[in-house]
C-alpha positions as CSV (number, residue, x, y, z in Angstrom):
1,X,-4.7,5.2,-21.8
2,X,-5.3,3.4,-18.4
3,X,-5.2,-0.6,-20.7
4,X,-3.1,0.4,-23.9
5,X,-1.3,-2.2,-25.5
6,X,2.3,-1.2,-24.5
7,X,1.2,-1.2,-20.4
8,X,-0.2,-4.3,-21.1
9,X,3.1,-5.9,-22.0
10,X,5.5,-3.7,-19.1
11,X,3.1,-5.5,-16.9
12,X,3.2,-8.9,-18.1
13,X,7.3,-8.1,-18.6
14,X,7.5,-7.1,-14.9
15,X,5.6,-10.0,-13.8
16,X,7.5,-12.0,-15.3
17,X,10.9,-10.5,-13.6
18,X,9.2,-10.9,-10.4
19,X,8.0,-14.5,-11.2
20,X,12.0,-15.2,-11.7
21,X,13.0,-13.5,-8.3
22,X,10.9,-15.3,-6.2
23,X,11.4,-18.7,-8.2
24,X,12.2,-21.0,-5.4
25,X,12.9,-23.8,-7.7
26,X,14.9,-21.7,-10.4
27,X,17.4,-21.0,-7.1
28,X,17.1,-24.3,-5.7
29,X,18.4,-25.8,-9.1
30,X,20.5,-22.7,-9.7
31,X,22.3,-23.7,-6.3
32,X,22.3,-27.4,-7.0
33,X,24.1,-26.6,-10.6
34,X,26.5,-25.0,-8.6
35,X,27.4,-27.1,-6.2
36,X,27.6,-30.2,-8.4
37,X,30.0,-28.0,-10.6
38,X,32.1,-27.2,-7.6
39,X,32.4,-31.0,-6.8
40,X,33.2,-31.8,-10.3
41,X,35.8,-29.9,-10.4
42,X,37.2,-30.8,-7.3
43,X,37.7,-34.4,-8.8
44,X,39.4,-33.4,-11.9
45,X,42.7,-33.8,-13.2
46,X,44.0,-30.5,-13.5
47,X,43.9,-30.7,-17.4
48,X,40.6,-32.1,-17.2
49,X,39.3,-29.0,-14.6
50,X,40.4,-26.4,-17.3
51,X,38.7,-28.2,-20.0
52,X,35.8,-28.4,-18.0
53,X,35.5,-25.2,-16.6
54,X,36.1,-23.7,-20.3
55,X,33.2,-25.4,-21.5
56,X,30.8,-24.2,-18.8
57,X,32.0,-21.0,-19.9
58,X,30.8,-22.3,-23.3
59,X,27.6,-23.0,-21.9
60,X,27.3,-19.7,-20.3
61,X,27.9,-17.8,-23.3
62,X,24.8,-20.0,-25.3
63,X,22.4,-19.2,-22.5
64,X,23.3,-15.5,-22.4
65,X,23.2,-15.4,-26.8
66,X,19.6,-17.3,-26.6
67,X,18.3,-15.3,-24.0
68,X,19.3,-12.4,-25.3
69,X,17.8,-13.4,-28.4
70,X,14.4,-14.7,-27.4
71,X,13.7,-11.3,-25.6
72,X,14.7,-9.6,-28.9
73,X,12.2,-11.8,-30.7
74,X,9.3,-11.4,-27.8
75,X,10.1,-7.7,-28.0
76,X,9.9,-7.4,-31.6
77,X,6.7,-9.7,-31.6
78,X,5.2,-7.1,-28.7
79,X,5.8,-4.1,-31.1
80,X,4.0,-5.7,-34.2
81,X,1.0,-6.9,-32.2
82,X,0.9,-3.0,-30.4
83,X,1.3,-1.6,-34.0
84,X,-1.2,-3.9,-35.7
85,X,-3.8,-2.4,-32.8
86,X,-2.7,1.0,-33.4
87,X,-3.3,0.5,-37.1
88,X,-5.9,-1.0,-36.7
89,X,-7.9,1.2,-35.0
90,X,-7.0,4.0,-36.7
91,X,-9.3,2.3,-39.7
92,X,-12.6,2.6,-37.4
């Protein structure tokens, strides 16, 4: 099946990856995020720069959790629209 359902979405999937990798703003802010950090830091008590960098380890650990959850839910949401077609046109 040359356009089935499930090569739709590894397409639009890959796409997507490759959107990221070539992203020029994602690593233009992704560097900028850095370097502010790095400068923060810098200026810091040292109390202060382990309280810091424990929360951007927080923050780390929401993004990963969320992201990890919104690809569940757009995975799950991909296999219920490919099994609603399947079923679907089974009835014809």
């Amino acid at each position: 099946m040359k356009n089935s359902p499930i090569e739709m979405l590894y397409h639009e999937f890959r796409d997507t990856i490759d959107t990221k990798k070539n992203n020029k703003e994602y690593f233009r802010l992704l560097h900028d995020a850095a370097r502010y950090s790095e400068y923060l830091i810098k200026t810091l008590p040292k109390k202060q720069r382990k309280q810091f960098i424990n929360y951007e380890n927080c923050c780390v650990g929401i993004e990963a959790e969320e992201g990890r959850h919104c690809f569940r839910e757009g995975f799950l949401m991909g296999i219920r629209l490919a099994a609603e077609v399947f079923l679907s046109t089974e009835d014809k």
